[in-house]
C-alpha positions in Angstrom: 59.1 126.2 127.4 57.3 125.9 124.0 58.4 122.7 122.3 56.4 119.8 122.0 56.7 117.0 124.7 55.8 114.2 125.5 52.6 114.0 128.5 54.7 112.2 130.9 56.9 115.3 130.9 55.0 118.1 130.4 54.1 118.5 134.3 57.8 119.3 134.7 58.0 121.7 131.6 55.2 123.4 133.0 56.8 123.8 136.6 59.9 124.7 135.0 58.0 127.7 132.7 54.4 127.7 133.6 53.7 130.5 130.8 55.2 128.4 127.8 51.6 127.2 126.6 50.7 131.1 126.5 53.7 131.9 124.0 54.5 128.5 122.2 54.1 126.6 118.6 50.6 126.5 118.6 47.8 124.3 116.4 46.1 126.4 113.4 43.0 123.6 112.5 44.5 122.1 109.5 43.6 118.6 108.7 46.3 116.3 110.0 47.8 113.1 109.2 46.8 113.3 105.3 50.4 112.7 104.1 53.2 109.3 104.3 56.7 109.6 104.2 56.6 108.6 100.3 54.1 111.3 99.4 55.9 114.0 101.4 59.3 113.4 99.4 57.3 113.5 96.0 55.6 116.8 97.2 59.4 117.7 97.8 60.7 116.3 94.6 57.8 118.0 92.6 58.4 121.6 94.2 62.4 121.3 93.3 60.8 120.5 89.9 63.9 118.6 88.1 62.7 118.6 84.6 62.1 122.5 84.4 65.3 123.4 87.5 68.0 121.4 84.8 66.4 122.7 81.7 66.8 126.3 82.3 69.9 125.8 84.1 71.9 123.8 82.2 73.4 126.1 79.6 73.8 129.1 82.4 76.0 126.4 84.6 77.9 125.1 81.4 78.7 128.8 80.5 80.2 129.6 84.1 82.1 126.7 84.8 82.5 125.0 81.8 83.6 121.3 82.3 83.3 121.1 85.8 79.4 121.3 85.8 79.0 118.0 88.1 81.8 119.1 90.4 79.6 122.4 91.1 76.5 120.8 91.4 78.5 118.4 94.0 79.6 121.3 96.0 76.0 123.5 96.1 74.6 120.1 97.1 76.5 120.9 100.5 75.3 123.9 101.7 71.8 122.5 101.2 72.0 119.2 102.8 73.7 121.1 105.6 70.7 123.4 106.3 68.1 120.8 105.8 69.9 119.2 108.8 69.2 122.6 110.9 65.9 122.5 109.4 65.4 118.9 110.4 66.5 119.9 114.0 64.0 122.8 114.0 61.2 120.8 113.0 61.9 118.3 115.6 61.2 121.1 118.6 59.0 123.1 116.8 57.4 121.5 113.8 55.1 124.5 112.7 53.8 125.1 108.9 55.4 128.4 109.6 59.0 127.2 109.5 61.7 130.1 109.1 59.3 132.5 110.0 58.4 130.7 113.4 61.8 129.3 113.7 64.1 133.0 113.7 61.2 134.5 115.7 61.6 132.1 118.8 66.0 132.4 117.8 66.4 136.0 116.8 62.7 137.8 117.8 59.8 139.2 115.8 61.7 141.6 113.5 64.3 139.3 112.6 61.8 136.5 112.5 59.2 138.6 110.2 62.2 139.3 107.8 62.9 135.8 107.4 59.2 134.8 106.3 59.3 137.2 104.4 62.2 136.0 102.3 60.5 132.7 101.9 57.5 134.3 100.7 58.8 136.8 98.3 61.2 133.9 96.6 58.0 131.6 96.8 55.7 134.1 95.0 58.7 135.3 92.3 59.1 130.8 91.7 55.4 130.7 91.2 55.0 133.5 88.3 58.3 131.9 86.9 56.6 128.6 86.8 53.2 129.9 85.6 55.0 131.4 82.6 57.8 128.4 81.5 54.2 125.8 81.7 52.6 128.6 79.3 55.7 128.5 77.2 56.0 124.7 77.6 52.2 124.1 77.3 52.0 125.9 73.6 55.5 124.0 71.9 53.3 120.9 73.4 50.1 121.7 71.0 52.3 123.2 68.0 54.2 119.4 68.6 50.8 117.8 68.5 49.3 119.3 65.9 52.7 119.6 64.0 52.4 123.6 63.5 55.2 125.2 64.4 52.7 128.5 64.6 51.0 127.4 67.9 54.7 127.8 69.4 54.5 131.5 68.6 51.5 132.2 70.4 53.1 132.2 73.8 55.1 135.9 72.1 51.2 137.3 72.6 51.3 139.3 75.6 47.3 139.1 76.4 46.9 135.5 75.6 50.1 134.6 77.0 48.8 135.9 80.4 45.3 135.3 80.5 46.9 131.3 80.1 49.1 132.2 82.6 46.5 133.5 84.9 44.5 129.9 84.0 47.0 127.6 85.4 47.4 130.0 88.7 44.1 129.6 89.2 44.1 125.5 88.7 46.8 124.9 91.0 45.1 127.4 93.5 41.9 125.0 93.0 44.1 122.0 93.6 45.9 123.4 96.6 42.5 124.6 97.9 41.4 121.3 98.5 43.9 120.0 100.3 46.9 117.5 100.5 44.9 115.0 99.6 44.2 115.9 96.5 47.7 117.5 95.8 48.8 113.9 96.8 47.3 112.6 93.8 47.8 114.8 91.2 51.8 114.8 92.6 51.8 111.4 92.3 51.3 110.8 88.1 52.9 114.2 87.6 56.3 113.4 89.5 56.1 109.9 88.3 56.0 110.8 84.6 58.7 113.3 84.9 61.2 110.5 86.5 60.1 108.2 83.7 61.3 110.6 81.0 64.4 111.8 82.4 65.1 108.4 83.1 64.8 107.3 79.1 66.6 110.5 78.3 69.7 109.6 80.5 69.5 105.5 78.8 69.3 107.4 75.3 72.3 110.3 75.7 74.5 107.2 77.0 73.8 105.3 73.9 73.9 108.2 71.5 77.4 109.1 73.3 78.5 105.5 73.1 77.8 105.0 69.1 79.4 108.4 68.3 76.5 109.1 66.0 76.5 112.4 67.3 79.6 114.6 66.5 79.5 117.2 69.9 80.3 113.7 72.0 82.8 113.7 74.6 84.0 111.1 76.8 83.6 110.4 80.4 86.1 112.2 82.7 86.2 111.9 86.5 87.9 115.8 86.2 84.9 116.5 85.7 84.1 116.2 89.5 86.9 118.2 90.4 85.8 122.0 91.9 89.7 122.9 92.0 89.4 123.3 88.4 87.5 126.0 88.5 89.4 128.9 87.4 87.7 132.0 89.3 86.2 132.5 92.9 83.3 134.6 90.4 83.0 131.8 88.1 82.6 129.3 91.9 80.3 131.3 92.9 78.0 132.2 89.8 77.6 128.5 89.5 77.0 127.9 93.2 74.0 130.8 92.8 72.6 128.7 89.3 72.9 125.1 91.2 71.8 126.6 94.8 69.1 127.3 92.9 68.1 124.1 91.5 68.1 122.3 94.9 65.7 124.8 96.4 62.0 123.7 97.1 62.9 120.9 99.0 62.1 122.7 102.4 57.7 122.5 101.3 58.5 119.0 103.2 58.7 121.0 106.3 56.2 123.2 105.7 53.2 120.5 105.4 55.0 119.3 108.9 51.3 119.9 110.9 49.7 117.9 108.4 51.7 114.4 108.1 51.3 110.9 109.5 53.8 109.6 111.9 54.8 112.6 113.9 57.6 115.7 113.3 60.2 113.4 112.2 58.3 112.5 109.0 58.6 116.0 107.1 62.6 116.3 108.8 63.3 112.5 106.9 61.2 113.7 103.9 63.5 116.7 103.3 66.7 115.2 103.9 65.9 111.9 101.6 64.4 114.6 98.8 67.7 116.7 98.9 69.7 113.2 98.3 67.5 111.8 95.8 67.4 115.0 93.7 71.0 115.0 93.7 71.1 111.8 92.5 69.1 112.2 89.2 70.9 115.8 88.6 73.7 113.8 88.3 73.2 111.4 86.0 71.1 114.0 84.3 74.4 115.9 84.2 76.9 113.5 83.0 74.7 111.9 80.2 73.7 115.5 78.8 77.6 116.3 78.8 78.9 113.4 77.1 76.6 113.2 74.4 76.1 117.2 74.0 79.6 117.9 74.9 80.1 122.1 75.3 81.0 123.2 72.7 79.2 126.6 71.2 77.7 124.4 67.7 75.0 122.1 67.4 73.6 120.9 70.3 76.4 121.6 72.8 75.5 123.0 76.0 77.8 126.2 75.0 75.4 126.9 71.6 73.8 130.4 73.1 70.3 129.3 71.0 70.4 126.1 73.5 71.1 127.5 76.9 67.8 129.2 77.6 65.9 125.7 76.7 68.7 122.9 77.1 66.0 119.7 76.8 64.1 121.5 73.9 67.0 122.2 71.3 68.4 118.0 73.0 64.8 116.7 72.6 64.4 115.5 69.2 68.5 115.0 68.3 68.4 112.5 71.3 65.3 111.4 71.6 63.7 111.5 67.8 60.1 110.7 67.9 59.9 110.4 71.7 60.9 114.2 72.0 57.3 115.0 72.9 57.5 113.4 75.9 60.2 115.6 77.2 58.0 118.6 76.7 55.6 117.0 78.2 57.6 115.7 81.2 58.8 119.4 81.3 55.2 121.0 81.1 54.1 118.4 83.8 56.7 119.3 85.7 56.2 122.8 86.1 52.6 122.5 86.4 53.0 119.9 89.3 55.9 122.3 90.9 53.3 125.2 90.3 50.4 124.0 92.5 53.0 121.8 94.6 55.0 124.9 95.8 52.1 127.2 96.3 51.6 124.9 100.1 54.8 126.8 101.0 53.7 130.3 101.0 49.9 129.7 101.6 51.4 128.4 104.8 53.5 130.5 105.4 51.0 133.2 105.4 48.8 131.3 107.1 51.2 131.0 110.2 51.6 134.6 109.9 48.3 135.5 110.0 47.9 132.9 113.6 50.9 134.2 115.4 49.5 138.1 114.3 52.4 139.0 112.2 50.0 139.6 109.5 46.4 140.1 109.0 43.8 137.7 111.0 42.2 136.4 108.0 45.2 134.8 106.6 44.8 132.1 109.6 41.7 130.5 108.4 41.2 127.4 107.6 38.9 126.0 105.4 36.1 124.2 107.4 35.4 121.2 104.7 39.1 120.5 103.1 41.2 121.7 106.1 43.9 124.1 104.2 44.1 127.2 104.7 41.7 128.6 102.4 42.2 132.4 102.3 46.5 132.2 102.3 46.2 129.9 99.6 43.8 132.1 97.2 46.0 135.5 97.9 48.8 133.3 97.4 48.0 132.4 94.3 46.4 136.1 93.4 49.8 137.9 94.3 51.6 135.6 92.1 49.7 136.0 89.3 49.5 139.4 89.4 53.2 139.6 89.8 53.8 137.7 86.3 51.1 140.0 84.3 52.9 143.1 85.8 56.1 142.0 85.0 55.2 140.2 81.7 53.4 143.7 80.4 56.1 146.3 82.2 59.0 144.1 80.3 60.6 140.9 79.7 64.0 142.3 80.7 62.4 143.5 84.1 60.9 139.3 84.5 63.9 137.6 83.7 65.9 139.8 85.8 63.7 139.1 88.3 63.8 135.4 88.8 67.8 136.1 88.4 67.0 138.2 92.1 65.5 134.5 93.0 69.0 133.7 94.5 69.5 136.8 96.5 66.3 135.6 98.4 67.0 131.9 98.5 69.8 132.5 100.4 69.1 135.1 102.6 66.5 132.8 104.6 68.2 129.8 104.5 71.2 130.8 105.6 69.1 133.0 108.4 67.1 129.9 109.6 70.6 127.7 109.4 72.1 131.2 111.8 68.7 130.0 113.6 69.2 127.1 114.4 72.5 126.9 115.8 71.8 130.3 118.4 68.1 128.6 119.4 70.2 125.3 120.7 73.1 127.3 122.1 72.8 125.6 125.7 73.0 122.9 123.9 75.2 122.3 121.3 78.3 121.0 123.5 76.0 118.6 125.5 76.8 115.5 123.0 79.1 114.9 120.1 75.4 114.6 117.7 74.6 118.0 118.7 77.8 119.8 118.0 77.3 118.4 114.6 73.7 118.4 114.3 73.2 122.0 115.9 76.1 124.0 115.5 79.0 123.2 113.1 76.6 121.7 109.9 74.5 124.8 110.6 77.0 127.6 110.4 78.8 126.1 107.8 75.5 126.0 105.6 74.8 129.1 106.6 78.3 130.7 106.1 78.7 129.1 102.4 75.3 130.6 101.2 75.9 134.0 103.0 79.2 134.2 100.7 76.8 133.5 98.1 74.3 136.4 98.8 77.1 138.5 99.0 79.2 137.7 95.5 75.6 138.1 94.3 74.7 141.4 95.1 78.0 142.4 94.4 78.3 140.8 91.1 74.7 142.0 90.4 75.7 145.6 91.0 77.1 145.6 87.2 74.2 146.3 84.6 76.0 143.0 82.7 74.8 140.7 85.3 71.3 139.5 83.9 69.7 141.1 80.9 71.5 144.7 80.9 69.0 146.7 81.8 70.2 149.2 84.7 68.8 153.0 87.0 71.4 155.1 87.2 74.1 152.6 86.9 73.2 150.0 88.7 72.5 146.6 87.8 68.7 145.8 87.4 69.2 142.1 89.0 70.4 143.7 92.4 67.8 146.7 92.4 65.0 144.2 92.3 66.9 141.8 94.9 67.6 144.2 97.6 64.8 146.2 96.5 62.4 143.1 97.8 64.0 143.1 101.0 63.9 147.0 101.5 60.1 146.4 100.9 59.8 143.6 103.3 61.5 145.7 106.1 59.1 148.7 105.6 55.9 146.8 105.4 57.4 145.1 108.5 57.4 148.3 110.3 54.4 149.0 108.9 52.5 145.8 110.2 54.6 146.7 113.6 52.5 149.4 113.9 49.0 147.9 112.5 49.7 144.7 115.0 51.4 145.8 117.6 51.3 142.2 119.6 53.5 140.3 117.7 56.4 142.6 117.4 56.0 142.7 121.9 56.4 138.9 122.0 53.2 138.6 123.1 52.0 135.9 120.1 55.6 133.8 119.2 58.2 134.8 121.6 62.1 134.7 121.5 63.4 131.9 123.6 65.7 128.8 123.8 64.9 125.0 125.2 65.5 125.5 128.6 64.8 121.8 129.6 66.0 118.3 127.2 63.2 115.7 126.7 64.4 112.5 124.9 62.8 111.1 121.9 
């Protein structure tokens, strides 16, 4: 037996499976009870990163599915909340900074189990350099805004500068993330705030642009526009399920910081449920007031105009917002910089559970001694990312771009694993009340069903040289090379490691194994 129990019971879960303290979710020495139910969701909220997920997205979502842009956000919403129920389930027996990795291990065994950690780790460090380089672009329109030279903007087009600044705010948030939660607490806290604030004032001033018609691209409200049947294509469904799956990812750092939160397991399982609804919320309204007062249509400022769909907020900034536009490149710049040292807790613990269960190297399970993070998983976390970006950034733009397009591939390949997870761990069981068939088995599968159909159009979709930036090896797509090519990576340096440490892969650190005995809450 290796969940966690309460005392009274744990003389009975010992009789029942006397070696289940010898092969169970086991402490790693990081500082606990820093982090509230409040500052757990803006951790969440910050690593889904609104301000920078809806500007890049925008324009892509508009282009594949046209009108019905809320309706698909709607619908990838429900995938998401689905798995952050298995995920909230998981946590509850086994709440361990190692999540999908721990989690698939004790459903599916080591291999299966290293596979999925490594999923979350390669879309975590590919996120990272993405972020690193939009709050260099971001960071530079901010001074040329400032300093009203246009010139300044240019400078992020230098390759050298552009990644030594890169490289700067790596190594910030790496700083931040080094001392702990308490300190990523605070500087979450302002950033997160100020990003609300100026989406908020950006939805109040779309709706009154919209309602004065002083812009001509306005269109009126339409409750079609929450209608998914009017999507004309399964590929056009399920490129915009890819673009919005995207935006709702993140919120699973709640669970990940699970060791280190007041009030018990059930804290980080509430945080990431209330995050996913909360972020769905603002997209929404996000959504409907960029629609009706952009409209999108291919002139102007409509969402359709291919010189707005990289950038949607920075071509709507200053024709919505006039002298305020700064603050939206601010609130985007804040928001990638908070999302940047916000997210890097995922894979540094990640790594770190890795490293304690002997998947990976030993030194990736220690803890700093004064700030009680895990020190060493947190500096290579950030050194891997931002060595991924300069490679990238000096190899080619094409190959970076194309890159974070491979994002989805690994998004949902361990989500969908860990929902798979969830419902073969509590097999036994899942028919034992009407909460657990739910709970356990049918939100899980279906979660993990829809996004599996995802990862599949994807690749297959991505197979075409035309899906992403062109660029193709003998014919095939760069976008799917780079996806697949990540997991083809992950499985040899697993067998690799298998070899290096041997214990692990034996079941001898994190075995495979099911609750055998129910404890109420």
């Amino acid at each position: 037996m290796t969940q966690t129990i309460r005392p009274s019971a744990r003389k009975a879960v010992e009789a029942h499976d006397p070696a289940g303290s010898e092969h169970g979710i086991t402490g790693k020495g990081l500082k606990t009870g820093q982090l509230g139910l409040l500052a757990v969701v803006v951790l969440g909220i910050s690593s889904v990163a609104p301000a920078y997920s809806l500007t890049s997205s925008l324009g892509p979502a508009v282009n594949a599915v046209g009108l019905q842009l809320p309706a698909i956000f709607i619908v990838a919403f429900i995938p998401m909340i689905l798995v952050a129920f298995a995920y909230r389930e998981l946590n509850a027996d086994s709440p361990d900074s190692g999540t999908s990795f721990t989690w698939t291990t004790k459903a599916f065994g080591p291999f299966i189990g290293w596979m999925g950690g490594w999923g979350l780790l390669a879309a975590n460090i590919i996120v990272l350099s993405n972020l690193a380089g939009v709050a260099v672009d971001f960071f530079y329109l901010f001074l040329a805004q400032v300093f009203g030279n246009p010139g300044l903007a240019d400078l992020t087009s230098n390759k050298p500068l552009n990644i030594a600044t890169c490289l700067t705010f790596v190594a910030l948030a790496v700083w931040v993330s080094y001392r702990g939660l308490h300190a990523t607490k605070l500087v979450q806290y302002a950033m997160v705030g100020f990003q609300v604030v100026v989406l908020g004032v950006f939805i109040v001033m779309s709706l009154t642009h919209a309602a004065s018609g002083d812009t001509s691209t306005a269109i009126a409200f339409s409750w079609d526009w929450f209608n998914p049947g009017k999507i004309s294509s399964f590929e056009q469904f399920a490129a915009g399920m890819s673009l919005a799956v995207f935006v709702y990812w993140g919120w699973d750092v709640c669970l990940t910081v699970n060791e280190e939160t007041k009030g018990g397991k059930g804290t980080a399982g509430k945080a990431g449920t209330t995050t996913a609804i909360a972020v769905l919320g603002l997209y929404i309204a996000v959504i409907v007031a960029t629609m009706m007062v952009a409209g999108i249509g291919g002139e102007g400022i409509g969402l359709n105009n291919p010189d707005n769909q990289s950038n949607v907020f920075a071509a709507l900034a200053s024709p919505v917002m006039g002298p305020l536009a700064i603050l939206m490149s601010l609130a985007v710049l804040a928001g990638t910089a908070s999302s940047l040292q916000s997210t890097m807790a995922s894979p540094a613990r990640s790594l770190l559970a890795m490293g304690h269960y002997g998947a990976l190297p030993h030194r990736f399970s220690t803890v700093s001694k004064r700030y009680g993070s895990p020190g060493f998983a947190t500096i290579m976390a950030g050194a891997i990312s931002g060595g991924f970006y300069a490679i990238m950034k000096v190899v080619s733009e094409n190959v970076l771009n194309d890159t974070i397009l491979a994002l989805g591939l690994m998004i949902c390949f361990y989500y969908a694993l860990t929902a798979f997870a969830c419902a073969w761990y509590f097999r036994h069981s899942v028919f034992s009340s009407v909460r657990n068939f739910f709970m356990r088995l049918l939100f899980p599968v279906i979660g993990g069903v829809v996004l599996t159909l995802v990862f599949i159009q994807t690749a297959v979709d991505s197979w075409s040289p035309s899906f992403g930036s062109g660029s193709e090896v003998f014919g095939v797509g760069l976008v799917f090379i780079i996806g697949v090519g990540i997991l083809v990576l992950g499985a040899v340096f697993m067998l690799i490691m298998a070899r290096v440490r041997p214990g692990f892969f034996r079941g001898e650190t994190l075995r495979k194994d099911t609750p055998a005995l129910v404890v109420p809450e």
